[in-house]
C-alpha positions in Angstrom: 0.0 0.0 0.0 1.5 3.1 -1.0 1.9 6.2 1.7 2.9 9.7 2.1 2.6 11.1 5.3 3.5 14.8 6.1 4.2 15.9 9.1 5.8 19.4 10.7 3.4 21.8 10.3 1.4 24.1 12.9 1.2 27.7 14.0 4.7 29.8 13.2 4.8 33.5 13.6 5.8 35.6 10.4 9.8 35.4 10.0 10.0 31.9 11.1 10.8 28.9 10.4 9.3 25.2 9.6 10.7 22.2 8.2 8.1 19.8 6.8 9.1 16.5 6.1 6.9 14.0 3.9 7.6 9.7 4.4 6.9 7.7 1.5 6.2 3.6 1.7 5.0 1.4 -0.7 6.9 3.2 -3.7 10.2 2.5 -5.6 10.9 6.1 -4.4 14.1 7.1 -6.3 12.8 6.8 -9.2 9.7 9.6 -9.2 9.6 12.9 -9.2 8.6 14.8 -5.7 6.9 17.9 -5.1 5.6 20.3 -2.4 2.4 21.8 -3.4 -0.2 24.5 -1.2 -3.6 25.1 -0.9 -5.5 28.2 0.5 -9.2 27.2 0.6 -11.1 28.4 -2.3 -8.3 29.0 -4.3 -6.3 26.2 -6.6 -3.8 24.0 -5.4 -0.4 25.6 -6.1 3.0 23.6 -7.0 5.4 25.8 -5.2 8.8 23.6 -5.1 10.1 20.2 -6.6 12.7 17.8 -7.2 13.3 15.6 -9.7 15.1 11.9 -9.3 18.1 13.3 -10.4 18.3 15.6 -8.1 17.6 19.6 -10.1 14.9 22.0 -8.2 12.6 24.4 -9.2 10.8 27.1 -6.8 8.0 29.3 -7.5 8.4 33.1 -7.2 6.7 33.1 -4.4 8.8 30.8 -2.1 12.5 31.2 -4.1 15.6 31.8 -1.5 13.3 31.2 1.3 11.9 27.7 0.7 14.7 24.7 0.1 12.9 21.2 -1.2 15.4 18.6 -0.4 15.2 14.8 -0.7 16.7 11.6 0.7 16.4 8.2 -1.3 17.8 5.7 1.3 15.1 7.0 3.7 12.3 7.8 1.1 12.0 11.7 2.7 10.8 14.5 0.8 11.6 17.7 2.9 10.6 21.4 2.5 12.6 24.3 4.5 10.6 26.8 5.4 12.4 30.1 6.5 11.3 33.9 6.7 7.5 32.8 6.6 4.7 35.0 6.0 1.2 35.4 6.8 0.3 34.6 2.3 2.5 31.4 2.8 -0.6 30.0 5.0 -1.9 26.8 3.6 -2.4 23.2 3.6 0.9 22.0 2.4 0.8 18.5 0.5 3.7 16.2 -0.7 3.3 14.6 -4.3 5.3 11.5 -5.9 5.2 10.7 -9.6 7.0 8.3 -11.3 6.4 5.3 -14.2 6.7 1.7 -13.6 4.2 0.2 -16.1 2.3 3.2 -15.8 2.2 6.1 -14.6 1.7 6.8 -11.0 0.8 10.1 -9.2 0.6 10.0 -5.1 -0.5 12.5 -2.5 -0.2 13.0 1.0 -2.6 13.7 3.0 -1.6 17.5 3.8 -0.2 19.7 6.8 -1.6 22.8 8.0 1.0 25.6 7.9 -0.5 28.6 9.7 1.8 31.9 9.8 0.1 34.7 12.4 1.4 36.5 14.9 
């Protein structure tokens, strides 16, 4: 049974910091593509940073030179560092895995609350 489980969010006052962290079972994990997407309600879910197997990262605008997306094979971790927060950067915060073995195959976590207020 395939899993991603996020975990490390909660209530951070603007300027600081979270790490989330996102564990992955059941999946040949090396081989996808990972990605940390956002969602404010009402509004779409965003991609805001991602990883591919071979290691390059891309950022959105809104999260480059604060946000580093990381990744650790051996221990099937997706991880998002989360500095200089802001009140916008509220969300739920969800992991995402794709990768093709037969066919293609496109997982989701079950989301974080990230909640930046002073």
């Amino acid at each position: 049974q395939v899993q991603l489980v996020e975990s490390g969010g909660g209530l951070v006052q603007p300027g600081g910091s979270l790490r989330l962290s996102c564990a992955a079972s059941g999946i040949t994990f090396a081989i996808g593509s990972t990605d940390w997407y956002r969602q404010i309600p009402g509004k779409q879910r965003e991609l805001i940073a991602a990883v591919s197997s071979s290691g390059g990262t891309t950022y959105a605008d809104s999260v480059i030179s604060r946000f580093t997306i990381s990744r650790d094979n051996a221990k099937r971790m997706l991880n998002l560092q989360m500095n200089n927060l802001k009140p916008e950067d509220t969300a739920v915060y969800y992991c995402n895995w794709k990768g093709y073995y037969g066919t293609q195959h496109d997982y989701w976590g079950q989301g974080t609350q990230v909640t930046v207020s002073s």
